[in-house]
C-alpha positions as CSV (number, residue, x, y, z in Angstrom):
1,X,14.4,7.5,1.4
2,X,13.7,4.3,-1.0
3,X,11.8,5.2,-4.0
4,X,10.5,2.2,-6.2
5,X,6.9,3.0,-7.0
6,X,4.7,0.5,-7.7
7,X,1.5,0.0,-8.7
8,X,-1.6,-1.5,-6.5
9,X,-4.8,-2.0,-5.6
10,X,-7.0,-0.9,-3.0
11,X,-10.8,-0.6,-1.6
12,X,-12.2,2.6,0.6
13,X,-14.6,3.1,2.9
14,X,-15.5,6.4,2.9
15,X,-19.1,5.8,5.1
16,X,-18.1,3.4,7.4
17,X,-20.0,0.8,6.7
18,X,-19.8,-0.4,3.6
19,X,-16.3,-0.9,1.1
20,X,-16.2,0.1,-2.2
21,X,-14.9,-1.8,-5.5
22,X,-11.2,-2.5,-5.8
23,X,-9.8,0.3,-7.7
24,X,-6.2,-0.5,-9.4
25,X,-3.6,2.4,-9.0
26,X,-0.7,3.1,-11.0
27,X,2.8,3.7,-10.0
28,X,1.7,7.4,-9.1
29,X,-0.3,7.0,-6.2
30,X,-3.7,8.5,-5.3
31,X,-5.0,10.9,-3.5
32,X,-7.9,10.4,-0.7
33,X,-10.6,12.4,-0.1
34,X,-11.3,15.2,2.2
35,X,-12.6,14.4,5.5
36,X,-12.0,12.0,8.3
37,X,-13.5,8.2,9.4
38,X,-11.9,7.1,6.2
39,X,-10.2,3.2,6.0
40,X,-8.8,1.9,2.8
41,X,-7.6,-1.5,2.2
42,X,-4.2,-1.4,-0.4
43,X,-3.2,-4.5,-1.7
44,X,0.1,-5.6,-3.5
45,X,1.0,-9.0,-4.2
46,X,4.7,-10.7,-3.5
47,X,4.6,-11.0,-6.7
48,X,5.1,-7.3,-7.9
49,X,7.1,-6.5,-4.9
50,X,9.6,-9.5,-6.3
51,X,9.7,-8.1,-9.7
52,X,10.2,-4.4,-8.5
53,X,13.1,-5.4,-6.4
54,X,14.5,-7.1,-9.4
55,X,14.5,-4.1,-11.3
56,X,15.5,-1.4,-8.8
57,X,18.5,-3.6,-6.9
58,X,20.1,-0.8,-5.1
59,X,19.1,0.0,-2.2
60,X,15.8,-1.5,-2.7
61,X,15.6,-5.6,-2.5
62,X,12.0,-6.7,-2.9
63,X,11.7,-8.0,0.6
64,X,9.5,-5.3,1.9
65,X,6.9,-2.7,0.9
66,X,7.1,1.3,2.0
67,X,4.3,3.7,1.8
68,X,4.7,7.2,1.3
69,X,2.3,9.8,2.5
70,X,1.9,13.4,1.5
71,X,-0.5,15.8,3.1
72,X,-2.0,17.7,-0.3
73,X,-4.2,20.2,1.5
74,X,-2.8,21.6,5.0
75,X,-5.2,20.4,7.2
76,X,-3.9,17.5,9.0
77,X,-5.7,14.3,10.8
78,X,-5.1,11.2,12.3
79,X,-4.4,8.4,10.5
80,X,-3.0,4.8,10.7
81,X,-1.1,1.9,9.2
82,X,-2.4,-2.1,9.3
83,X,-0.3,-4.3,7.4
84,X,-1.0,-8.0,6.8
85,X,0.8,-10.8,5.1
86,X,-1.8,-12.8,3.5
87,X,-1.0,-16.1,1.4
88,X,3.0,-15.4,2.1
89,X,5.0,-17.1,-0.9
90,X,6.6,-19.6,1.9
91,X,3.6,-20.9,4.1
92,X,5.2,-22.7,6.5
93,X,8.6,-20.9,6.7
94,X,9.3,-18.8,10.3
95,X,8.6,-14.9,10.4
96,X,11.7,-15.0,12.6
């Protein structure tokens, strides 16, 4: 597995209907909260995924982002993954 933590931001909804205030996370992570109907919106910029790929060259090059999920309490559910590419450093480059 590639490790090169870096830090974020994101926004939950915990109510489903309403998002909360963007919260900035360190390189640690956070932990959500316990339940279900949850959605949270993580943002990282190209900018700090550059930089980190700088730093941390091997295997890791900065041209993509992992996430890493633990289960802290054992009592599974379902979850997902959307990933979008907004304001992409190269606008009118191909995603070929």
């Amino acid at each position: 597995a590639v490790s090169c933590p870096i830090g974020f931001s994101l926004r939950a909804n915990a109510s489903g209907d309403s998002w909360g205030g963007l919260i900035v996370v360190d390189e640690e992570g956070f932990t959500t909260a316990a339940g279900a109907n949850q959605a949270y919106v993580i943002e990282i910029s190209a900018g700090e995924v550059l930089r980190a790929g700088r730093e941390n060259t091997e295997p890791f090059d900065g041209r993509c982002v992992y996430l890493e999920f633990t289960e802290v309490v054992d009592d599974p559910c379902t979850g997902g993954v959307l990933a979008v590419l907004s304001s992409p450093r190269y606008q009118d480059a191909s995603a070929d």
